[in-house]
C-alpha positions as CSV (number, residue, x, y, z in Angstrom):
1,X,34.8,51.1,-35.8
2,X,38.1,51.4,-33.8
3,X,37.5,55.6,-33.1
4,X,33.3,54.4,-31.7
5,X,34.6,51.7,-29.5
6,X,37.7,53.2,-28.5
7,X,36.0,56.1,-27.6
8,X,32.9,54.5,-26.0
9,X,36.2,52.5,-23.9
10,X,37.0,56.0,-22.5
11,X,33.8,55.3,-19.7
12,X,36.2,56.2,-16.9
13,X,36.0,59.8,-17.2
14,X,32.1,59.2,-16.8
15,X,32.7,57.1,-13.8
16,X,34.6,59.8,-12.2
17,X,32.4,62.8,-12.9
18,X,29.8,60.3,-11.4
19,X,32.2,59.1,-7.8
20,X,34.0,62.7,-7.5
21,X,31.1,66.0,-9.0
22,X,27.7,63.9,-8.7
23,X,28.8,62.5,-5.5
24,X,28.6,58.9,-5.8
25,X,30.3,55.7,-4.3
26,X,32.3,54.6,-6.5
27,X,31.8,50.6,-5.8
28,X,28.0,51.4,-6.9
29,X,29.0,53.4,-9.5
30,X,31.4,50.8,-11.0
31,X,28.8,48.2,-10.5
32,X,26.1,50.4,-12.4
33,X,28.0,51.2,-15.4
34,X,29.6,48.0,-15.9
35,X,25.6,46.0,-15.6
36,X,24.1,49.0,-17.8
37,X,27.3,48.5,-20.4
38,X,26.7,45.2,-20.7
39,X,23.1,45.2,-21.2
40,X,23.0,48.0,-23.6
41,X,25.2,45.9,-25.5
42,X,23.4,42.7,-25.5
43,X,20.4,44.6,-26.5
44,X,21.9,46.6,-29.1
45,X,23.9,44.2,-31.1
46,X,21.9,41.1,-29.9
47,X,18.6,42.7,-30.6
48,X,17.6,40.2,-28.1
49,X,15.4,42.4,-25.7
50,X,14.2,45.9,-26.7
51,X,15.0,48.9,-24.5
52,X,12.7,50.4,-22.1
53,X,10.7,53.2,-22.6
54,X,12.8,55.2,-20.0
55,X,15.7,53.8,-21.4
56,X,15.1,55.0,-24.9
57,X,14.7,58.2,-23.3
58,X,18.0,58.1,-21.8
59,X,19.2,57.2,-25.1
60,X,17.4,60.2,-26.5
61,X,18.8,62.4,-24.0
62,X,22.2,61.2,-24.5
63,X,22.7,62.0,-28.2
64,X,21.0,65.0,-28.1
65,X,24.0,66.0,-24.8
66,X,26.9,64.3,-26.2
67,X,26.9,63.3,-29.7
68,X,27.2,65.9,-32.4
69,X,24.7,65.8,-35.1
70,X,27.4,65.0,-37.8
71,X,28.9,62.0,-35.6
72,X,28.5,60.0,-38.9
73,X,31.4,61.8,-40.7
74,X,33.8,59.9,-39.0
75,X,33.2,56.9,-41.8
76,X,34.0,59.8,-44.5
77,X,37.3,58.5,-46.2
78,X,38.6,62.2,-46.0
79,X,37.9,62.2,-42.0
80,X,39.2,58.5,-42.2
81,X,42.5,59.5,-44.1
82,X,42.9,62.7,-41.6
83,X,42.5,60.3,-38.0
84,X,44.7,57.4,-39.6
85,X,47.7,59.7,-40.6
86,X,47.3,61.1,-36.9
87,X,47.5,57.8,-35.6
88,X,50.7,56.7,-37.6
89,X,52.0,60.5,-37.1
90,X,52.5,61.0,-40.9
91,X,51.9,64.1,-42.9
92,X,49.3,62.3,-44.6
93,X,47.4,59.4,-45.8
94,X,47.9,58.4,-49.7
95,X,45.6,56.9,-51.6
């Protein structure tokens, strides 16, 4: 869970590609991201309001742009092992 939520942390580089190659103001940026974070999360791990239609498009659109189709190796212990002995800068992970 660390390497999803770590990674989904890393919204800054999204906030600047929006402010500094999309053009945007940043306040209004920072204000949109941070409302649509929040609510995406609410909705996803509350399950308290489903998404909208265009929403669930955006969501669509989104994995099918950004996440690779084998996201879910990440939870293999081999992959596991590999980003764990990165981490603690060992040759490897024993079991």
């Amino acid at each position: 869970m660390e390497t999803v939520a770590s990674m989904i942390g890393t919204l800054n580089e999204a906030l600047h590609e929006t402010v500094h190659t999309a053009g945007g103001p940043e306040e209004a940026a920072k204000a949109m991201l941070f409302g649509h974070v929040q609510i995406a999360l609410t909705n996803a791990l509350r399950g308290s309001n489903p998404f909208s239609e265009a929403c669930e498009i955006a969501i669509q659109y989104g994995k099918d742009t950004i996440i690779k189709d084998d996201w879910r190796k990440i939870f293999d212990h081999s992959e596991l092992d590999g980003v764990i002995a990165k981490m603690l800068k060992l040759d490897a992970v024993k079991r």
